[in-house]
C-alpha positions as CSV (number, residue, x, y, z in Angstrom):
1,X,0.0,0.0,0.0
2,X,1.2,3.4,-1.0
3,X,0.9,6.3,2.1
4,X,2.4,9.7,1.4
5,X,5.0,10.6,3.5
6,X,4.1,14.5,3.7
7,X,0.8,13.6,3.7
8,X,1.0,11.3,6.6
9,X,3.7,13.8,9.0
10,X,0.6,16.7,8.4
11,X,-1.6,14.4,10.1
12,X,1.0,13.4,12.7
13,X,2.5,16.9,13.3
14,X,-1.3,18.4,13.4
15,X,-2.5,15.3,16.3
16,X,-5.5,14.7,13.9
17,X,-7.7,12.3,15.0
18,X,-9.7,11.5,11.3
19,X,-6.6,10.0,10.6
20,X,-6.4,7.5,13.9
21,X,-6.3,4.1,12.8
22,X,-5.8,4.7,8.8
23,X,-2.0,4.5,9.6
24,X,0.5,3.9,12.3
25,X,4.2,5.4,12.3
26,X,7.0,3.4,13.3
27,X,9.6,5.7,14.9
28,X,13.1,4.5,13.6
29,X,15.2,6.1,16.7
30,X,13.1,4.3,19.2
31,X,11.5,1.3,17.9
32,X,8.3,1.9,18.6
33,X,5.4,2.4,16.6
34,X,2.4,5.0,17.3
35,X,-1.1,6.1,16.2
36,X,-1.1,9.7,14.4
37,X,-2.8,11.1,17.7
38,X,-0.2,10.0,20.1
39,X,0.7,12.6,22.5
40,X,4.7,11.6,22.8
41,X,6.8,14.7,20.9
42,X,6.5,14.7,17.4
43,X,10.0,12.9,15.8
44,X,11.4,14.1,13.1
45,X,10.0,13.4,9.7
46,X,13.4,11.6,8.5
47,X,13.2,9.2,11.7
48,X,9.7,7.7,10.8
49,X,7.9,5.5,8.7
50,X,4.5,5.1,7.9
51,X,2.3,1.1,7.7
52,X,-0.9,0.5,6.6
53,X,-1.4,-2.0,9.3
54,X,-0.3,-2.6,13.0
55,X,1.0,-5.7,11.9
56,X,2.9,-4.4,9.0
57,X,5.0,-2.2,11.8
58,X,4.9,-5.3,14.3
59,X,6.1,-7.8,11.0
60,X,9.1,-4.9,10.3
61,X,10.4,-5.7,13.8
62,X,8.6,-2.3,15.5
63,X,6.7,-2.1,18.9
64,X,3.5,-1.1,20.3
65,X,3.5,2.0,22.0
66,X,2.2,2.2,25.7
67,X,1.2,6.0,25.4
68,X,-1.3,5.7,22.7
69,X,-2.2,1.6,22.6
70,X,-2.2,0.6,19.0
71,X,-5.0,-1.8,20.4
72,X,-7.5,1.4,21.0
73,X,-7.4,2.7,17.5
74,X,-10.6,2.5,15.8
75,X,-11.6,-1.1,14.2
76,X,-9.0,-2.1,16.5
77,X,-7.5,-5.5,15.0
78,X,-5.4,-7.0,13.1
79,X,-6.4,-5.0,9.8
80,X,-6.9,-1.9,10.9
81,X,-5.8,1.1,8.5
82,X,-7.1,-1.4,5.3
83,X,-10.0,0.3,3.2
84,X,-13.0,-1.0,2.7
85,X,-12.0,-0.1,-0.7
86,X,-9.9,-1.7,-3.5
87,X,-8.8,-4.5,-0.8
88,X,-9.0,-8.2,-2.4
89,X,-11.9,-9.7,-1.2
90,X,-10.1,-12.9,-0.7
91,X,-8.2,-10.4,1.9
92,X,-11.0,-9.6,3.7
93,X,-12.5,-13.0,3.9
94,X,-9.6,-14.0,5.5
95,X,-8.9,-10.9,7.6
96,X,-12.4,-11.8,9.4
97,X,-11.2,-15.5,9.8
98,X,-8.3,-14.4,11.5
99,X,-10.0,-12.0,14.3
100,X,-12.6,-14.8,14.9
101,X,-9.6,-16.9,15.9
102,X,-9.0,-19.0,13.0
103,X,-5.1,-19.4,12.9
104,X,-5.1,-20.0,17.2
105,X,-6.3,-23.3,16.1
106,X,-5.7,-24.1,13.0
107,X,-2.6,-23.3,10.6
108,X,-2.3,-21.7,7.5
109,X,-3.0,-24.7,5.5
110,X,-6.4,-24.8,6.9
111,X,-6.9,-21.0,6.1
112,X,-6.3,-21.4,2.6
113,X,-8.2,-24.5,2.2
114,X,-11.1,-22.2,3.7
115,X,-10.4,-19.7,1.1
116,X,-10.0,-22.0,-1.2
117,X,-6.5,-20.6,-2.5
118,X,-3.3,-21.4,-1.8
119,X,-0.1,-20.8,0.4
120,X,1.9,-18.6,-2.1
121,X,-0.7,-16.9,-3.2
122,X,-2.1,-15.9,0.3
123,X,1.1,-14.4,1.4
124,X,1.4,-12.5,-1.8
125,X,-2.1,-10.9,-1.6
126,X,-1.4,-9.8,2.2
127,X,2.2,-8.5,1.2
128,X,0.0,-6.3,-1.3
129,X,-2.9,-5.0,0.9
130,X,-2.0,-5.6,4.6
131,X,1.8,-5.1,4.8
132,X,2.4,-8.6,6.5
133,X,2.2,-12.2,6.4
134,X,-1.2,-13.9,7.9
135,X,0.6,-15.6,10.5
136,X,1.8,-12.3,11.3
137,X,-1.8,-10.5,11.5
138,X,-3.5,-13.2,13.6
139,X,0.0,-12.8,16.3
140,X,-0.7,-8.9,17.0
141,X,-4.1,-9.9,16.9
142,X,-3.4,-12.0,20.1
143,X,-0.8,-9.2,21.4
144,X,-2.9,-6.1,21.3
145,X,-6.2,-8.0,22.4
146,X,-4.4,-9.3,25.5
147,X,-3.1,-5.7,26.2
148,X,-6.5,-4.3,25.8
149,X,-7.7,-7.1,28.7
150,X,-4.7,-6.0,30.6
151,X,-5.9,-2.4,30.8
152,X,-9.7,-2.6,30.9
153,X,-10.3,-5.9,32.9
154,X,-9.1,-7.6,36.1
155,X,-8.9,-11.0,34.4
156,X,-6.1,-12.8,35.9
157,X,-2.8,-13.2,33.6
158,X,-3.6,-17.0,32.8
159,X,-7.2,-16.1,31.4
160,X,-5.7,-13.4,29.3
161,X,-3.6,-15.5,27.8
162,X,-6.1,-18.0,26.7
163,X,-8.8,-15.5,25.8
164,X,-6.2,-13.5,23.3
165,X,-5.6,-16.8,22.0
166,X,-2.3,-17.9,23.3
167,X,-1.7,-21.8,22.9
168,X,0.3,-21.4,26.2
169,X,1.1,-19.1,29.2
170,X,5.1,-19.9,28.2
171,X,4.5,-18.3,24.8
172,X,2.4,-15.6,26.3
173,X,5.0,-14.5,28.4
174,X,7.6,-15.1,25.4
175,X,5.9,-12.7,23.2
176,X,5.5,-10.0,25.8
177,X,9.0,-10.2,27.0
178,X,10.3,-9.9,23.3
179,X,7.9,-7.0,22.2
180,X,7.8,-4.9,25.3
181,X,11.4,-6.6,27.3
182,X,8.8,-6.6,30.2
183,X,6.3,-9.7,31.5
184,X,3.1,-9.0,31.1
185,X,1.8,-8.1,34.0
186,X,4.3,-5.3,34.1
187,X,2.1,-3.1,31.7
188,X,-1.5,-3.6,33.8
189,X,-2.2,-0.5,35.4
190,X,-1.8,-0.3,38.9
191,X,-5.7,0.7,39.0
192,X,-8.1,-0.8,36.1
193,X,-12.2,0.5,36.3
194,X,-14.1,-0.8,38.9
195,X,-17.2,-1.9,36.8
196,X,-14.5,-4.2,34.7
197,X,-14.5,-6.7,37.9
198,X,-17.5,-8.4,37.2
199,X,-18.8,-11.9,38.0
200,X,-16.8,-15.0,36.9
201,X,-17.1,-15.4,33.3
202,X,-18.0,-11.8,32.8
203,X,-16.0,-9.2,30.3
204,X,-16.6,-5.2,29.8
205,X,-14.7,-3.9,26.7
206,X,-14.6,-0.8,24.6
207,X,-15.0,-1.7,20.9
208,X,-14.0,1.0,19.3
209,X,-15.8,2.7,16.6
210,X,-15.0,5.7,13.8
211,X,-17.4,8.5,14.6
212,X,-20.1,9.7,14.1
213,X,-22.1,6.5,15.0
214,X,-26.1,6.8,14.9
215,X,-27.2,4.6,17.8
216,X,-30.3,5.3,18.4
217,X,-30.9,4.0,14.5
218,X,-29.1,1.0,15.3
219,X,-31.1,0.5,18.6
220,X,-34.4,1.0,17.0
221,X,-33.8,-1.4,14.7
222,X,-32.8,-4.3,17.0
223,X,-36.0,-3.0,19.5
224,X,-38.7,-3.4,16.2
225,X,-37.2,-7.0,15.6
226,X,-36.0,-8.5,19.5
227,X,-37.0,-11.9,19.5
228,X,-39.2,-12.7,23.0
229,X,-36.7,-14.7,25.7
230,X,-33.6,-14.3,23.7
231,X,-33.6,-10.5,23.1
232,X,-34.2,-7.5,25.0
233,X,-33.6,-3.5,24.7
234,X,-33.9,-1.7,27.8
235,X,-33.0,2.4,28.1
236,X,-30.2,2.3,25.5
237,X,-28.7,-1.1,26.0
238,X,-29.2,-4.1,23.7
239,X,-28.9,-7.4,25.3
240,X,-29.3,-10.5,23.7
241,X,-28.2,-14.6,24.7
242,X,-25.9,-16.6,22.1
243,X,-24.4,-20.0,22.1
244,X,-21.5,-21.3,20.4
245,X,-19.8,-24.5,20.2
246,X,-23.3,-25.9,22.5
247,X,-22.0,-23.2,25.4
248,X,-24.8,-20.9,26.6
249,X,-24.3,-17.0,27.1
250,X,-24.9,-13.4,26.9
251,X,-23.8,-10.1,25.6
252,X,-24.7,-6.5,26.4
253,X,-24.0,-3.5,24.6
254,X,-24.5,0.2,24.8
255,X,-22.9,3.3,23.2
256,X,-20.1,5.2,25.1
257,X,-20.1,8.3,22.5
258,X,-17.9,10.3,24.8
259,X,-15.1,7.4,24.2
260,X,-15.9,6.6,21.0
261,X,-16.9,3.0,21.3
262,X,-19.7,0.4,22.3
263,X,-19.5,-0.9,25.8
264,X,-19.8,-4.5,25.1
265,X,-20.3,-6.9,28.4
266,X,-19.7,-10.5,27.2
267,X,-20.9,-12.9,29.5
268,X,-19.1,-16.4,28.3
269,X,-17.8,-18.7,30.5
270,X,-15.4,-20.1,28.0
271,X,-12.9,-17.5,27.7
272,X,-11.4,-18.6,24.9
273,X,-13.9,-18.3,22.5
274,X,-13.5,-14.3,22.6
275,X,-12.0,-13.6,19.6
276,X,-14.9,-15.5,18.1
277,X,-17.5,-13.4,19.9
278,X,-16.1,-10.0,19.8
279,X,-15.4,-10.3,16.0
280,X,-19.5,-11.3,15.6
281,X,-20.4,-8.5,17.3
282,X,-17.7,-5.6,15.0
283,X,-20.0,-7.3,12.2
284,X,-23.1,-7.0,13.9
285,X,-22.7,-3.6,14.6
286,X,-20.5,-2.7,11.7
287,X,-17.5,-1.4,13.6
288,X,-15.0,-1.1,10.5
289,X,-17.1,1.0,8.9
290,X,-15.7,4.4,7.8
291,X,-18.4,6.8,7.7
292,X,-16.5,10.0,6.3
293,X,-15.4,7.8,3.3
294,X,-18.7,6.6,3.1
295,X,-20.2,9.6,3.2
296,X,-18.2,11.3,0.7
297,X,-18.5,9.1,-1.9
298,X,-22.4,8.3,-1.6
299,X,-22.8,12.4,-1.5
300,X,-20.6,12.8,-5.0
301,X,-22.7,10.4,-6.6
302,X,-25.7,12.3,-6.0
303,X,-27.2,15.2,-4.3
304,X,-30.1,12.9,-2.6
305,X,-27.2,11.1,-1.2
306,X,-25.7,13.7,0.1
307,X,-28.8,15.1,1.8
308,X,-29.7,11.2,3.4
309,X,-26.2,10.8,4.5
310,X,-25.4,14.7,5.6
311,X,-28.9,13.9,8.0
312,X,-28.0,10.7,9.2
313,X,-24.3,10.9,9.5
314,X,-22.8,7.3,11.0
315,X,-25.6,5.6,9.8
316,X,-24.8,2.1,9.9
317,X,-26.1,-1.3,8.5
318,X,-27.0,-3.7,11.0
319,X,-25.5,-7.0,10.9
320,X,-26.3,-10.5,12.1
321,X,-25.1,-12.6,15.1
322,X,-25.5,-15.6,13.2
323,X,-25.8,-16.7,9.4
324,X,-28.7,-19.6,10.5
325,X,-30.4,-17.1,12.7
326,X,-30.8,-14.4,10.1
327,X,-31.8,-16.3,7.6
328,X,-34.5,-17.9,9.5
329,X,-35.5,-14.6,10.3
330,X,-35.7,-13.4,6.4
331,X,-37.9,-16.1,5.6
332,X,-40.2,-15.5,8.8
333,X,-40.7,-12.5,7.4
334,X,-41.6,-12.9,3.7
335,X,-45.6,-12.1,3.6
336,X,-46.1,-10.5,6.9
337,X,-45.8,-8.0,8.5
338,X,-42.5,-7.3,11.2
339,X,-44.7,-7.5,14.4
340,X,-45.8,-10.6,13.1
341,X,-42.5,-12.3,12.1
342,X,-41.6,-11.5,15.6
343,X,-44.4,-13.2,17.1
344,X,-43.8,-16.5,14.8
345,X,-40.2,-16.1,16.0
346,X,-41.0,-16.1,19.3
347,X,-42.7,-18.9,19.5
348,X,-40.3,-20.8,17.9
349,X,-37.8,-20.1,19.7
350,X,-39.8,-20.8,22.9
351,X,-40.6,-24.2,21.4
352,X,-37.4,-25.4,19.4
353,X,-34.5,-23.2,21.2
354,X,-32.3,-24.4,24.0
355,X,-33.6,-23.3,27.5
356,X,-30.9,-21.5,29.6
357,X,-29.3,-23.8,32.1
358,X,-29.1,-20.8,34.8
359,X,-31.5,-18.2,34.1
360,X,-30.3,-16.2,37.3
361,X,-27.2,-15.9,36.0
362,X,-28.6,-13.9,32.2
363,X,-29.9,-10.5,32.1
364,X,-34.0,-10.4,32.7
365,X,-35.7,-11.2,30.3
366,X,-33.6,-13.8,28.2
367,X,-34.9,-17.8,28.7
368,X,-33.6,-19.6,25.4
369,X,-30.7,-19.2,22.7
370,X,-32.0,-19.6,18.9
371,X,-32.6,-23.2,17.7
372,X,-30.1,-25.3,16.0
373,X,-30.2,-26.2,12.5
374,X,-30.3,-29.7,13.7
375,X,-33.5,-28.7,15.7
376,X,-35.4,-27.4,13.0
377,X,-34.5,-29.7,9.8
378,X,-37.1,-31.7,10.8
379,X,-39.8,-29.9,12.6
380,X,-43.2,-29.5,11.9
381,X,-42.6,-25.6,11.7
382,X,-46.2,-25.1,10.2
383,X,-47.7,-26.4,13.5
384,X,-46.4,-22.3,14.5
385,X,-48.8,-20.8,12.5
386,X,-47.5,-20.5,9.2
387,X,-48.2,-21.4,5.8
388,X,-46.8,-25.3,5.0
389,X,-44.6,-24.0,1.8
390,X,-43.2,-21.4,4.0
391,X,-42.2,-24.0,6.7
392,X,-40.9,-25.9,4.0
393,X,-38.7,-23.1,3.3
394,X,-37.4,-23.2,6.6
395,X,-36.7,-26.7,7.1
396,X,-35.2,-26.9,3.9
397,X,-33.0,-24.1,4.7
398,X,-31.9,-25.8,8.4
399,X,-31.4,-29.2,5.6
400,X,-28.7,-26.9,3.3
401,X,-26.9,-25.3,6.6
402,X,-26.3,-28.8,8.2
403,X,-24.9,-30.2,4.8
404,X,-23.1,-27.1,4.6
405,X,-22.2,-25.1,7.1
406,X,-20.4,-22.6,4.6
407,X,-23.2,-21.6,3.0
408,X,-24.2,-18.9,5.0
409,X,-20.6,-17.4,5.2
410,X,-19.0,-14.8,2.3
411,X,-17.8,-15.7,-0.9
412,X,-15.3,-15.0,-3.4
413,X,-17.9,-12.4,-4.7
414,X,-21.2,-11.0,-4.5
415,X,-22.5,-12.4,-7.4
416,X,-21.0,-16.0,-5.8
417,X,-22.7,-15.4,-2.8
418,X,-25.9,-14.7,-4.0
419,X,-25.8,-17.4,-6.5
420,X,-25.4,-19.9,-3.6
421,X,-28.8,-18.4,-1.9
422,X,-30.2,-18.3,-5.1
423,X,-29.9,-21.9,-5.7
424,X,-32.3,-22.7,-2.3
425,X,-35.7,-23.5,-2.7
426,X,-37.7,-20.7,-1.6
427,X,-35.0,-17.9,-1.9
428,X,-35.4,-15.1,-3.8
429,X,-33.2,-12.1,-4.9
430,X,-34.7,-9.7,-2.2
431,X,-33.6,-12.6,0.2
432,X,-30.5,-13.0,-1.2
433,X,-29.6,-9.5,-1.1
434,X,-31.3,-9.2,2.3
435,X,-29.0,-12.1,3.4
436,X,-26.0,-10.8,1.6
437,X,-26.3,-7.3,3.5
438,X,-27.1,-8.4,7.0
439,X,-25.2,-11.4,7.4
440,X,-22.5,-11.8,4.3
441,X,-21.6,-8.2,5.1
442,X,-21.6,-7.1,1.5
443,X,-21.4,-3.1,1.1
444,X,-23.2,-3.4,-2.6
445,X,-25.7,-5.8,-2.1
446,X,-28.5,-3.8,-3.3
447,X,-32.6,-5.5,-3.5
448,X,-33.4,-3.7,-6.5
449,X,-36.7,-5.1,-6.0
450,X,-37.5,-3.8,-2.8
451,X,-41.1,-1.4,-2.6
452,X,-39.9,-0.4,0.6
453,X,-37.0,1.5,-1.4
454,X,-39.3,2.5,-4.5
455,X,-41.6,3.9,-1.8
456,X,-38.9,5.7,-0.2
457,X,-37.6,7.8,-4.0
458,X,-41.3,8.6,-4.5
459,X,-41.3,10.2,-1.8
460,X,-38.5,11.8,-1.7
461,X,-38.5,13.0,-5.6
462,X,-41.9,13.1,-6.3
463,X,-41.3,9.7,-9.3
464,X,-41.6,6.2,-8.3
465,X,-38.7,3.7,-10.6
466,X,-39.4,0.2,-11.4
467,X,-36.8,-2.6,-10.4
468,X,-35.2,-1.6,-13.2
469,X,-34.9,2.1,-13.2
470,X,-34.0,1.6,-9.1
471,X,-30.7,-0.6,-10.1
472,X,-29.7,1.5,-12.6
473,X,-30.1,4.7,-10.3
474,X,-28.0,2.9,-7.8
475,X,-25.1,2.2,-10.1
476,X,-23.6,5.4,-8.9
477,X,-23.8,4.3,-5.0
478,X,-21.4,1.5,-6.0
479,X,-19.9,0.5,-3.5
480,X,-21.7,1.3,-1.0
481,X,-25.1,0.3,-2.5
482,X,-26.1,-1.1,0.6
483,X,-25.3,1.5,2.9
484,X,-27.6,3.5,0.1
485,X,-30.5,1.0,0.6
486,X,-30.3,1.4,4.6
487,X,-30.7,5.8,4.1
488,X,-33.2,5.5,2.5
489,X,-35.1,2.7,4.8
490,X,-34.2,5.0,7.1
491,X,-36.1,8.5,5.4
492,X,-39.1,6.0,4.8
493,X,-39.1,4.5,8.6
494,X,-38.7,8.3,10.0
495,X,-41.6,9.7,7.0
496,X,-44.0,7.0,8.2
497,X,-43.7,7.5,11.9
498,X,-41.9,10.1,12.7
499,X,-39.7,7.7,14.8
500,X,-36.6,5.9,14.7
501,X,-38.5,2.3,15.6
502,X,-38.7,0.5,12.6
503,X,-41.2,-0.1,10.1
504,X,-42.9,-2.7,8.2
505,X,-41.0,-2.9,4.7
506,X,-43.0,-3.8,1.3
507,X,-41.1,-5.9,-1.3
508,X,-41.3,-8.1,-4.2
509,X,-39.8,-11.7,-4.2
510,X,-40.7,-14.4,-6.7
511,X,-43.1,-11.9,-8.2
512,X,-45.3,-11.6,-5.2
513,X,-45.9,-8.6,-2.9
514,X,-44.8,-8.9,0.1
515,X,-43.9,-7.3,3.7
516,X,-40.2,-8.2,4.7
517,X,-37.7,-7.5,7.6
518,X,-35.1,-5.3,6.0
């Protein structure tokens, strides 16, 4: 990746935080490297280099700083300073894989085979875009998630280790001792925040976001569609209980504006499947995305893109915890309304879901995690109220997830990934795209066919396009067609109510119309 030297020591010299996280300078004198708004003396331009990546400085032999934390940059991780932009998308599928924890137990071999590339060619694409090898991504993944535990948690040293992903307190303390020529426990703070002491099990984090971020859109969204006994938003917190691996759980979150981040409270009692959780929730939440870029290119392509996004600024798209989950959901809701798909969902989560073991130990109001796919591949869904073909659809789905559990995860493309969907019985492109937005994390996914979108331009212009006029208007949000599709949701939802809590969205799918949950 090319970065401007001049370019890059204006935004050092000038502290500028719009540029935290888009690079990191690795100070030749002292070895270290630093985020653009770290408060040490500014070196001189001749003594510094500029990565793209944490990991490129920590590949080039460079440390973290202990002034600034690397590990507290926005979209904190192992790619942070990529752009959503011109990145391979082999890169990214494989950047995600790695902050969910892939390479802690697996190696690089089983990566690739993921990916379905090989070796060569995988250490060739992240020389290109990242700046360092895989291996090296997923080890400051480890490092700077186990300093961020160190300084916002009372976890003992042993835990951190194995939450970070270490195979072993030895190499823990190796790779501490090499980076920092200090054990770890040296760099805790005498004095972490008392609400980080929780209860066994339990972990507060900031996960840091680039501002603005619209949370009360993001909040209303998850409060017109929270599942009954496994969801709940109270005040300005979203809680909700997950499972992975057959372990039961919960997580919290709320927005800490004044910090810039999401309070997240992750209560797990196997410790190291954080990396797994923490990377599901930057997706559900859409943590890496870059609103100013965002922003700036959606508002050149148009000027009704630049009014949507200039009113909404950090408007995000909301994500899914899980592939099954949300696609269960998208077929709930074809034909009904959202109050409706809730109910259906409720109730089958009540019947087919997993009780919690301990329900004093969850948040009020949570009972049940969502049912398995092996739960519902052969249940008689339509017993819930629902027409048979539709319950069909549902088991069938439940069917293709269990013989594959891939399918639901990104491809090499969008037009790969929606091919797969396409292929199911019952799917149809607006649940393709819908599926390829919420849960593939596709920034141009785009349901052409969506009312709820045609509605919307009336509206707003006064002229209500076809599919067909619609995608070829939306040729100039590319990329960020998606993020296009969620404004103007968003202008419909407030022109309905006058409110922020959702809306009941009108589409087409197999040439029928329909009410869905976008």
């Amino acid at each position: 990746m090319n970065l401007d030297h001049d370019t890059c020591y204006r935004a050092l010299a000038s502290r500028d935080a719009r540029f935290d996280g888009r690079f990191f300078i690795a100070v030749k004198t002292t070895g270290i490297y630093c985020r653009p708004i770290c408060p040490a003396r500014t070196p001189k331009s001749a003594n510094v280099v500029f990565m793209p990546t944490a990991a490129a400085a920590q590949e080039t032999g460079f440390r973290p700083c202990l002034r600034c934390r690397p590990e507290a940059a926005p979209d904190s991780g192992a790619w942070r300073g990529v752009s959503n932009t011109g990145v391979s998308h082999t890169v990214t599928r494989a950047l995600a894989l790695i902050e969910a924890g892939e390479l802690d137990s697996a190696d690089l071999a089983g990566l690739c085979a993921k990916l379905g590339v090989g070796e060569r060619q995988l250490r060739r694409l992240f020389a290109e875009h990242v700046g360092a090898a895989p291996n090296t991504v997923a080890q400051t993944r480890r490092v700077l998630l186990a300093k961020q535990l160190l300084h916002e948690t009372q976890l003992p040293l042993t835990e951190i280790a194995f939450a970070a992903g270490f195979g072993s307190i030895r190499r823990f303390n190796e790779v501490f001792q090499q980076l920092f020529a200090r054990p770890p426990g040296a760099l805790r703070r005498s004095k972490a925040a008392d609400r980080s002491a929780g209860p066994q099990g339990e972990v507060s984090l900031l996960l840091r976001y680039r501002p603005p971020y619209d949370w009360p859109a993001m909040l209303g969204f998850l409060a017109a569609r929270a599942i009954p006994g496994m969801e709940t938003v109270q005040g300005d917190v979203y809680t909700r209980s997950i499972c992975l691996d057959g372990v039961q759980g919960s997580v919290s979150v709320r927005d800490e504006a004044q910090s810039q981040a999401l309070r997240v409270v992750i209560r797990f009692p196997k410790l190291a499947a954080l990396p797994a959780i923490i990377a599901r929730l930057r997706r559900m939440f859409d943590l890496a995305a870059d609103p100013a870029v965002i922003q700036a290119q959606l508002s050149a392509a148009c000027p009704l893109m630049a009014e949507l996004t200039q009113a909404r600024p950090g408007l995000r798209v909301p994500g899914s915890w899980d592939g099954f989950e949300l696609a269960m959901r998208a077929v709930l809701g074809q034909q009904i309304t959202v109050g409706a798909a809730i109910k259906l969902a409720g109730k089958m989560v009540a019947q087919y879901g997993e009780p919690l073991t301990d329900l004093s130990a969850y948040p009020p109001g949570l009972s049940h995690v969502f049912p398995s796919p092996e739960r519902l591949a052969g249940a008689e869904l339509a017993t819930l109220g629902m027409p048979k073909t539709r319950a069909a659809t549902l088991s069938r789905m439940a069917a293709a997830v269990l013989a594959n559990p891939q399918l639901l995860s990104a491809g090499a493309s969008l037009d790969e990934g929606l091919e797969k969907l396409l292929a199911l019985p019952g799917i149809g492109d607006w649940t393709a795209h819908y599926i390829a937005i919420r849960q593939l994390r596709e920034p141009d996914a785009f349901p052409a066919g969506d009312v709820g979108l045609m509605q919307a331009l009336e509206r707003l212009t006064g002229s209500r396009p076809n599919a067909k006029e619609l995608s070829a208007r939306a040729q100039h949000w590319r990329p960020w067609r998606a993020y296009a599709a969620q404004h103007l949701w968003q202008s419909l939802n407030e022109q309905s109510s006058g409110s922020e809590y959702g809306r009941e969205d009108v589409l087409v799918e197999n040439g029928k119309r329909q009410i869905g949950l976008a």
